[in-house]
C-alpha positions, -999 to 999 in steps of 0.1 A, spaced: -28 -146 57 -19 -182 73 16 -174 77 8 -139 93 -16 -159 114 10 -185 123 37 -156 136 5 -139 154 -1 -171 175 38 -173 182 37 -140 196 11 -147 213 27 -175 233 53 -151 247 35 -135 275 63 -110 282 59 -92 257 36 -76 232 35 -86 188 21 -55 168 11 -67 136 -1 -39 109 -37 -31 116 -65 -52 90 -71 -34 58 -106 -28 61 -115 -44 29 -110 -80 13 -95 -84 -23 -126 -112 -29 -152 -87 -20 -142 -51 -34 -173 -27 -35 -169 7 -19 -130 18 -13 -101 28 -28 -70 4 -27 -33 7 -40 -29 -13 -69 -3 -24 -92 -13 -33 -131 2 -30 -163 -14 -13 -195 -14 -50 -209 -38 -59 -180 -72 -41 -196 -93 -64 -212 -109 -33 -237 -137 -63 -251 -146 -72 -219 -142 -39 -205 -124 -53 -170 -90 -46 -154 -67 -69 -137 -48 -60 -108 -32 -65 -78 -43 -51 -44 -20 -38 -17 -23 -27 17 -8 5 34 12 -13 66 -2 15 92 -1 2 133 -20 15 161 -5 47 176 -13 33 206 8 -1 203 36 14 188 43 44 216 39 16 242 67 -5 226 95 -24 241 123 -37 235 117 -74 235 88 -70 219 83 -82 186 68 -63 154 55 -77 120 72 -56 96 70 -70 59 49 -100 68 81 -112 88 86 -109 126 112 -85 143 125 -88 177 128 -54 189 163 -47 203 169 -10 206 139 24 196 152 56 190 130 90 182 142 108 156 125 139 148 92 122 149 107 88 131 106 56 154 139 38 144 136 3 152 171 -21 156 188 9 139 164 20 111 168 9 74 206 17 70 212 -8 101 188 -36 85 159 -23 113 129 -2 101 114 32 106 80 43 114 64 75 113 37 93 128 5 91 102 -30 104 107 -61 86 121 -39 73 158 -20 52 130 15 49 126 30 40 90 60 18 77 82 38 59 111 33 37 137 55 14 119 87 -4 92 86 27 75 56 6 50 34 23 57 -3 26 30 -19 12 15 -59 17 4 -77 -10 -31 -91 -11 -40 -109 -40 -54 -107 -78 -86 -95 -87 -104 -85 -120 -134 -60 -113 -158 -42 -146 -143 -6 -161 -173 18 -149 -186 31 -183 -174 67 -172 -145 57 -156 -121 84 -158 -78 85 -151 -59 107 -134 -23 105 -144 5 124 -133 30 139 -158 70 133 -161 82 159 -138 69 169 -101 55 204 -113 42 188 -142 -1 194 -138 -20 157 -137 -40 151 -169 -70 143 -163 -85 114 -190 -123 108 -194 -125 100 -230 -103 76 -252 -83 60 -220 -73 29 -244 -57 56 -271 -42 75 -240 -27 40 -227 -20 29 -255 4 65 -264 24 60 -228 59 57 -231 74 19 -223 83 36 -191 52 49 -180 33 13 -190 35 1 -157 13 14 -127 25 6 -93 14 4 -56 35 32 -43 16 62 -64 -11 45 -80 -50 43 -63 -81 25 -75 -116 39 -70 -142 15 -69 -181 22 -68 -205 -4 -61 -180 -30 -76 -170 -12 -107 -134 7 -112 -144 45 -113 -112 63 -116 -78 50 -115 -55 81 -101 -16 78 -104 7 106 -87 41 114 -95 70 96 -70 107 102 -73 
């Protein structure tokens, strides 16, 4: 957060142009109570005799629809917690490619719901920033959601057992990641931890 805050204040200084920086995440990684953040965790990270998970919290990078149609080249953008000097913006088919897009070492955003637009990167993936560690209580009904190998595949649904259903994962399917997993928390407490299936 100080080195976003140090580019912020650099950007600032150049009063001919505009910095968009991703819009704030709306909650803080020391204070999680009522939302539901991307997370990233391994099945090694539950604590079953303490009944607590560990886990990392991300942040969807989404901008302000309004910045980002307003753009200019010259101006810069925080993409990846690192600041880029707009030099050329192209519209294609509803994609903002920025100094070229991926392929060209740019980036591309996209469109997203709320006046937002999102980062986006190969297989329409969010980028993601990380925020920090936390360990929060397992609710005592928490339940999982879990997506099967294959797209068609129907997501399981576990409410009992969740250590024995962890525990039978595949080494594969051990690790949870930002990109397709989502942690529901209630009043401080983990109520359902949801993962969806990603190519």
């Amino acid at each position: 957060m100080a080195a976003l805050a140090i580019l912020l204040c650099g950007c600032a200084q150049k009063a001919a142009h505009k910095c968009i920086a991703p819009l704030p995440a709306g909650y803080s990684v020391d204070s999680l109570s009522d939302c539901t953040v991307p997370a990233a965790f391994s099945c090694d990270d539950f604590n079953w005799m303490g009944g607590n998970l560990t886990f990392t919290v991300f942040n969807e990078d989404l901008y302000d629809a309004v910045e980002v149609t307003q753009m200019q080249v010259g101006d810069t953008l925080i993409y990846e917690s690192q600041p880029m000097v707009v030099s050329k913006l192209e519209d294609d088919k509803g994609v903002l490619n920025i100094n070229g897009g991926l392929e060209e070492g740019g980036c591309w955003l996209q469109g997203h719901e709320g006046g937002t637009f999102r980062a986006i990167q190969f297989d329409d993936h969010s980028i993601y920033s990380e925020m920090g560690q936390t360990e929060l209580p397992l609710a005592d009904d928490f339940i999982i959601i879990d997506c099967g190998e294959n797209p068609d595949d129907p997501s399981d649904t576990i409410r009992t057992d969740q250590k024995l259903y962890l525990e039978s994962l595949s080494e594969n399917n051990r690790i949870f990641h930002n990109l397709n997993t989502r942690v529901r928390i209630g009043n401080g407490v983990i109520k359902e931890i949801n993962r969806k299936w990603i190519p």
